[in-house]
LOKE-139341 format. One record per residue (C-alpha): residue in one letter; x, y, z. Coordinates in steps of 0.1 Angstrom, whole numbers, plus 5000, padded with zeros to 4 digits. Layout:
// LOKE-139341
aXYZ/...
This chain:
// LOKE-139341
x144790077412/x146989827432/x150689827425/x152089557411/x155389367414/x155989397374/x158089747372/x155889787340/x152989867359/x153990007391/x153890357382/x150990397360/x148090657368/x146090547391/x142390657401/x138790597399/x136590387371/x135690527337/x132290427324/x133390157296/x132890357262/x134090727275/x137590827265/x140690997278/x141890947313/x139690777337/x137891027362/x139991087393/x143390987376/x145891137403/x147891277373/x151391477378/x151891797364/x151291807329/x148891567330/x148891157327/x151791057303/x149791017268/x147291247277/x147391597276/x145791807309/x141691807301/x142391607270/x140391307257/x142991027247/x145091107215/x143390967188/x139791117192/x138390707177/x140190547200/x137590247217/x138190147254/x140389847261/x138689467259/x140389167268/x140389067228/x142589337228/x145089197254/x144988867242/x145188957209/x148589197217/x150288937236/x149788647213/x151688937189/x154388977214/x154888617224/x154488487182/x157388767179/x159288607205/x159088227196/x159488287163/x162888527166/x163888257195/x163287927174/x165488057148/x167688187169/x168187847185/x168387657157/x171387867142/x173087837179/x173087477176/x174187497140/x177287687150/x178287487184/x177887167159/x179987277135/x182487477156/x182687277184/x182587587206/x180087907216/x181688137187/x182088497192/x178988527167/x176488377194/x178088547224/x177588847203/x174088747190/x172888667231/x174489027247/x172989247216/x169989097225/x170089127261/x170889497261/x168589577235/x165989437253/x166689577289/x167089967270/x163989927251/x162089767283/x163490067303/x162590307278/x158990147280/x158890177315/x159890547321/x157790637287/x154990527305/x153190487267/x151990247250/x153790107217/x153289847195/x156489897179/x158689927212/x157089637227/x157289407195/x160989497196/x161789427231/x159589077223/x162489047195/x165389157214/x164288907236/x163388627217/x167688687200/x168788647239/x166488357249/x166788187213/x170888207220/x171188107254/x168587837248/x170787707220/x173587677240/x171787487271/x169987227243/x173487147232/x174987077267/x171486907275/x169286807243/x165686867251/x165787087279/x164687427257/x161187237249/x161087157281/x161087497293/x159187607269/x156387347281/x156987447319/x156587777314/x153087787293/x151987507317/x152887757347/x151288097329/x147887847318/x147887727353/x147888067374/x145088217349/x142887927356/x143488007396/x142988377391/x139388317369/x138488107394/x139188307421/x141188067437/x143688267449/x142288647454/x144088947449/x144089147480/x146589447490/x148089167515/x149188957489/x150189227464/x152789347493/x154089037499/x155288957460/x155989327458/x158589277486/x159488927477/x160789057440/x162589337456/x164089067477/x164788857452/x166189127436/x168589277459/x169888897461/x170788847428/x172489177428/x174989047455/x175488707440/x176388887408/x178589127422/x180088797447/x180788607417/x182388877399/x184488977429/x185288647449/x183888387425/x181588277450/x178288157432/x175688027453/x172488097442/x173588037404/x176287747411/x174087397406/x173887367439/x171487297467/x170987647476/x170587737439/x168087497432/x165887607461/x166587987453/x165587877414/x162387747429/x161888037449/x161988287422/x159588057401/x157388107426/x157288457428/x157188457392/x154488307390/x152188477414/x153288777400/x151588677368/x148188727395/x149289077399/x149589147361/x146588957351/x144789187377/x145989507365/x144889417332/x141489367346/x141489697363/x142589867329/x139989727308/x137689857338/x138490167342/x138290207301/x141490267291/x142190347256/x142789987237/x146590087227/x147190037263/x146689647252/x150289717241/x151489807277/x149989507292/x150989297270/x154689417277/x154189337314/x153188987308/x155988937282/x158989097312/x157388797336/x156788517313/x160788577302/x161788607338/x160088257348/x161688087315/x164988197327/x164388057361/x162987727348/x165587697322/x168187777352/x166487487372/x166187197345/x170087237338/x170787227379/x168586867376/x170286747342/x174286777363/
C-alpha cells in the first residue's frame, strides 16, 4: 500500500490483497510484533460478522463526519456572530469556545493516529471538536468580512467534488512519483509553518500569515497540496476496500478525509480574508 501525505494513513499495515468477502488481516500484512493493531496475531478481525469494506461504507461514514462538523460549525458561527454583535468584541467565551476545540481536536486526532483503530466515536468527536474551532473562527472572519464563511464553505466542496471527478477519471494517476512529491511537499509545508509560527512569536515577523504577497502565494501553495493530497486519500481508500478490510475501517478513512478537507478550509478561508483587505 502506498504511503500517503495524510499522517492518518501513513502508518497503516501494509501488504498484499484479500479476496473481497474473507476477514481479518489481508494476506501478507507486514504486521509488527503482536500483530496488526486491531487484530490479534492469526486472528480474524474482532467481530467474527464483520463484512469487508464498500465504498457505501465510506461515503456513508464521512457524510456522518462532515454532517457532525457543519452542523456543530453552523451553530457555532451563528452564536460567534451573536456575541461579537452584541459585545462589540471577541469575548473570552469564543476565544475559549475556538482553543477547546482546537486542542480537543488535535488530542483526539493524535490519539486516532497512534491508535491506529478504527472509531466511530473518536472520529465523530474530532468531526465536533472541529466543527467548535472552525464554527468560532468562521464566526469571527464573517463579522470582519460578511460572506466569506459561505464562501469557503463553497470553495472547498467545489475543490474536494473537483479532484474526485479527476481521480475517477483517471486524469491525474496515482503513481509512487507523485505520492513522493506531496509527501515531501506537506512536510515542507510543514516545517515552514513551524518557523513562521515560532518567527511570529519571537520577532513578530509574519510572512507567510501577514496579508501579504508572499502569504497569498504560500496560501495558494498549500491549497494546492491540499488538494492533491485528497488523490492520495481517495486512493488509499480504494486500496482498503481492495484488499477487504473490515467495514469499521470506513471510520478511519473517513477521518483522513475529514483532517484534509479542514486543512484546505483553513487555507481557503486564510486566502479570501488576504483578497477582502
Amino acid at each position: 500500500m502506498r504511503s500517503s501525505s495524510n499522517p492518518a494513513f501513513r502508518n497503516l499495515p501494509s501488504g498484499g490483497t484479500q479476496t473481497y468477502g474473507q476477514y481479518g488481516p489481508p494476506v501478507g500484512f507486514n504486521q509488527p510484533q503482536g500483530g496488526v493493531p486491531g487484530y490479534g496475531p492469526g486472528q480474524a478481525a474482532s467481530g467474527e460478522g464483520d463484512r469487508p469494506m464498500t465504498v457505501d461504507d465510506v461515503v456513508v461514514k464521512t457524510g456522518m463526519s462532515l454532517g457532525v462538523a457543519l452542523l456543530v460549525g453552523v451553530v457555532t458561527a451563528i452564536w460567534a456572530q451573536v456575541q461579537i454583535t452584541t459585545t462589540g468584541r471577541i469575548s473570552g467565551a469564543l476565544l475559549g469556545a475556538m482553543l477547546a476545540g482546537l486542542v480537543v481536536g488535535l488530542v483526539i486526532s493524535l490519539v486516532i493516529i497512534f491508535r491506529q483503530k478504527p472509531s466511530g466515536a473518536l472520529t465523530l468527536t474530532y468531526s465536533a471538536a472541529e466543527g467548535l474551532f472552525l464554527g468560532a473562527l468562521s464566526g469571527v472572519f464573517q463579522a470582519i468580512y460578511p460572506g466569506i464563511a459561505l464562501q469557503a464553505i463553497v470553495g472547498t466542496a467545489g475543490v474536494f467534488i473537483g479532484m474526485l471527478v479527476v481521480y475517477k477519471t483517471g486524469a491525474v494517476k496515482v503513481t509512487p512519483k507523485l505520492t513522493k512529491w506531496i509527501v515531501g511537499a506537506t512536510v515542507g509545508v510543514a516545517i515552514l509553518m513551524l518557523f513562521n509560527l515560532i518567527s511570529s512569536l519571537a520577532f513578530g515577523f509574519n510572512p507567510l500569515r501577514g496579508g501579504g504577497t508572499i502569504a497569498i502565494i504560500f496560501s495558494l501553495v498549500c491549497i494546492g497540496i491540499a488538494a492533491f493530497s485528497f488523490l492520495l486519500d481517495f486512493d488509499q481508500a480504494d486500496r482498503m476496500i481492495r484488499e477487504g478490510m473490515p467495514s469499521k475501517w470506513a471510520w478511519y478513512t473517513a477521518f483522513g478525509l475529514m483532517t484534509t478537507l479542514v486543512w484546505l478550509y483553513l487555507e481557503i478561508l486564510r486566502l479570501l480574508s488576504y483578497f477582502r483587505e
